[in-house]
N, C-alpha and C positions, 0 to 999 in steps of 0.2 A: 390139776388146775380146775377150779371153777369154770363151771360153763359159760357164767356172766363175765370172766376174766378173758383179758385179750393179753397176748406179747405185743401185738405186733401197733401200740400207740404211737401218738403225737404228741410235739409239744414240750418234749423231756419227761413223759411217765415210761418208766421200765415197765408197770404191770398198772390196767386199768378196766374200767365197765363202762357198758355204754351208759348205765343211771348215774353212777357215783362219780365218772370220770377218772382222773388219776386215783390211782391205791395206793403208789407209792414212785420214788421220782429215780432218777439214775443218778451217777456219782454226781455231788458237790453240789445238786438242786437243792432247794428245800421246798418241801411239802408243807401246804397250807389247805386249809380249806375255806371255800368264797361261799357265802350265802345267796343265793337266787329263789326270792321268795320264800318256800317252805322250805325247800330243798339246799343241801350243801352240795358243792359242787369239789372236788380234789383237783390240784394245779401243783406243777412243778416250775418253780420262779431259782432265777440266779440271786436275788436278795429279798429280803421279806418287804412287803407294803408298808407303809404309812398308818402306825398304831401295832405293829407286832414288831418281835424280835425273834432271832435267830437263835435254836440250840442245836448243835450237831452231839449225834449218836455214832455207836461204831455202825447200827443198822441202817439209821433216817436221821437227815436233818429236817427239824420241822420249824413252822415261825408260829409262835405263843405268843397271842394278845396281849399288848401294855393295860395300865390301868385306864379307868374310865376318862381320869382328867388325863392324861399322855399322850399327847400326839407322837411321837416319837420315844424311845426306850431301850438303855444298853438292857437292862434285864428287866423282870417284873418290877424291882423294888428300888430301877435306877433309874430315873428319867431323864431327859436330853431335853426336850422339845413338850412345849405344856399346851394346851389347846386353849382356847381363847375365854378370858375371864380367870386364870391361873398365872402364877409368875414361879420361874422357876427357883429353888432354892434348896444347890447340896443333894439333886439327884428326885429331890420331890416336887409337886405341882401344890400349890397353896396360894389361898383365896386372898392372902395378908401377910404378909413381911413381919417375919420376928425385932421384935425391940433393937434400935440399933440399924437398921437397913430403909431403906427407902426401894419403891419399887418402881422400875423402872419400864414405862411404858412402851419406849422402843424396843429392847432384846426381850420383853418378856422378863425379867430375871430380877431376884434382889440384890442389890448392891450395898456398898458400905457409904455411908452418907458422906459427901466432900465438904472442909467448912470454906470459904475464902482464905488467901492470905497472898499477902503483900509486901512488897519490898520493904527495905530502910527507907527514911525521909534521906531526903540529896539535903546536899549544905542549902543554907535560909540564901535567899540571895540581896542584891543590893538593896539597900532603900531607895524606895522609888516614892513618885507621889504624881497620879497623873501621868504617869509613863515617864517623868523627869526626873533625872538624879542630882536637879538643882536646883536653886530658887524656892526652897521651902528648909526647915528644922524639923518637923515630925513629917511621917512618913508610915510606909508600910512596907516589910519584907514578907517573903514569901516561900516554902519550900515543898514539895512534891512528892509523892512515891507511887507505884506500878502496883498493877495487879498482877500475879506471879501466879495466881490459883483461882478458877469461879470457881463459885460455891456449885453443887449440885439442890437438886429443889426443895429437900429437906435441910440445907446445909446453911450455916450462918451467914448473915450475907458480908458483902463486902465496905470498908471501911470508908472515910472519907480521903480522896487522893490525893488532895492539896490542902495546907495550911496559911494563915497568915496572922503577921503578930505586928504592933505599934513601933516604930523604931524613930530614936533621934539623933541626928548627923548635924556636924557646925555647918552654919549657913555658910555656902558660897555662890559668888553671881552666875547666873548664866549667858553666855556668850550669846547676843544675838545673831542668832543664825541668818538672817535675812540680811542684816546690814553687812556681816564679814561677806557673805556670799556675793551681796550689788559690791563690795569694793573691791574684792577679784576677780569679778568679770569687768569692772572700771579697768583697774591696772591691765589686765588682757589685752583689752582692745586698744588703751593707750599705748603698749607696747607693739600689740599689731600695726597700730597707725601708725608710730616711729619706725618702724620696720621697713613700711612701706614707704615710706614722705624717701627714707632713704634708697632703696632701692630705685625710687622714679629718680634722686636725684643723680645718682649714679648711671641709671638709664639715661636721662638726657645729657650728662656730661659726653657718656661715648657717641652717642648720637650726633654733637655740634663738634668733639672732633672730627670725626668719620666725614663732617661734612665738609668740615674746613681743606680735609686732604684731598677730598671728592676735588675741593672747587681748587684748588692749587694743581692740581692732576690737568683740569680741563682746561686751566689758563696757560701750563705750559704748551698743551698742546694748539689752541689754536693763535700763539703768540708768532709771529715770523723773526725766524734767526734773523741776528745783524751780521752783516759783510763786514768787513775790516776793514776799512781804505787806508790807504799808505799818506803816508805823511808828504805833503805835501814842503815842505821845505827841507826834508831829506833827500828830495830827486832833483834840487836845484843845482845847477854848476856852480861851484867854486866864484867870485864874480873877481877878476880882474883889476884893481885900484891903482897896478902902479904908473899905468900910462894917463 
């Protein structure tokens, strides 16, 4: 062993120097080296940093720098993650989206352009005119459909969501709503009132018997029973004629 080599490291180096640092890492680290000004510095990391990738040997794993535009990288020539002013696309970092793609400023990434679309139209509805379905001959119908898909920012946009078209329907009157409404609540209250005229008359009726019995009740009792007297010409003698 090198004089400048140690066993005895920190850190996860199997073998290192006090200048260089790690030389090399213990099972399943990988070896990378860190710049500190002029100098490189040697580390044993359980995954590679941000801009390298991972290769394992049967002797050393080491992590190997992405390209310039990569932030992130399964290999050199596979990108994951693109560094800022790049969008991702299929593994590579690019300044502009191939024909066909739009680039999408939140993931970073190009995508496939979305256009709008939209339901069926729903059946035309009534003829109306004024919000009435009466009291006129021309009119207008109307029918509807949803949006099922936005567009994305390169994508077609989306359509118009309501229609409407001329319609004509045979005249018929419209029912005045206000006068049916004052003659049902007329008839209501005249029926309430009859309700009631009857009920008070039926209430007073019980009331003037009730009273009638009250007062027959009180006259028997402060009337005095009559005594019976006896007949006065049933207690007389027989009278005597023949002398």
């Amino acid at each position: 062993v090198h004089p400048n080599v140690s066993q005895g490291c920190q850190g996860g180096c199997a073998t290192c120097s006090d200048y260089n640092g790690c030389l090399s890492c213990k099972p399943r680290l990988f070896f990378v080296l860190e710049r500190i000004g002029m100098k490189q510095i040697g580390v044993c990391l359980s995954s590679c940093p941000s801009g390298y990738y991972g290769t394992r040997y049967p002797d050393i794993n080491k992590c190997a720098k992405c390209k310039a535009d990569c932030d992130t990288c399964f290999t050199r020539n596979f990108c994951t993650k693109c560094k800022s002013g790049f969008y991702l696309y299929s593994g590579k970092c690019l300044e502009k989206c191939p024909d066909g793609l739009e680039a999408n400023n939140h993931t970073m990434e190009c995508t496939s352009i979305v256009h709008c679309e939209a339901s069926e139209w729903s059946p035309w509805s009534p003829c109306t005119k004024k919000g009435k379905t009466c009291g006129f001959k021309r009119g207008n119908e109307v029918r509807v459909r949803e949006i099922v898909q936005h567009p994305s920012a390169r994508g077609n946009p989306c359509p118009a969501t309501s229609e409407s078209r001329k319609c004509i329907v045979q005249r018929k009157r419209c029912q005045k709503e206000g006068k049916g409404k004052k003659n049902r609540e007329e008839k209501r209250k005249k029926s309430n009132k009859d309700e009631s005229k009857e009920t008070r008359q039926e209430s007073k009726g019980r009331a003037a018997r009730r009273q009638n019995r009250e007062q027959r009740e009180n006259n028997n009792k402060t009337q005095p029973k009559k005594r019976k007297v006896p007949n006065k010409e049933q207690n007389l003698a027989p009278v005597d004629t023949a002398h």
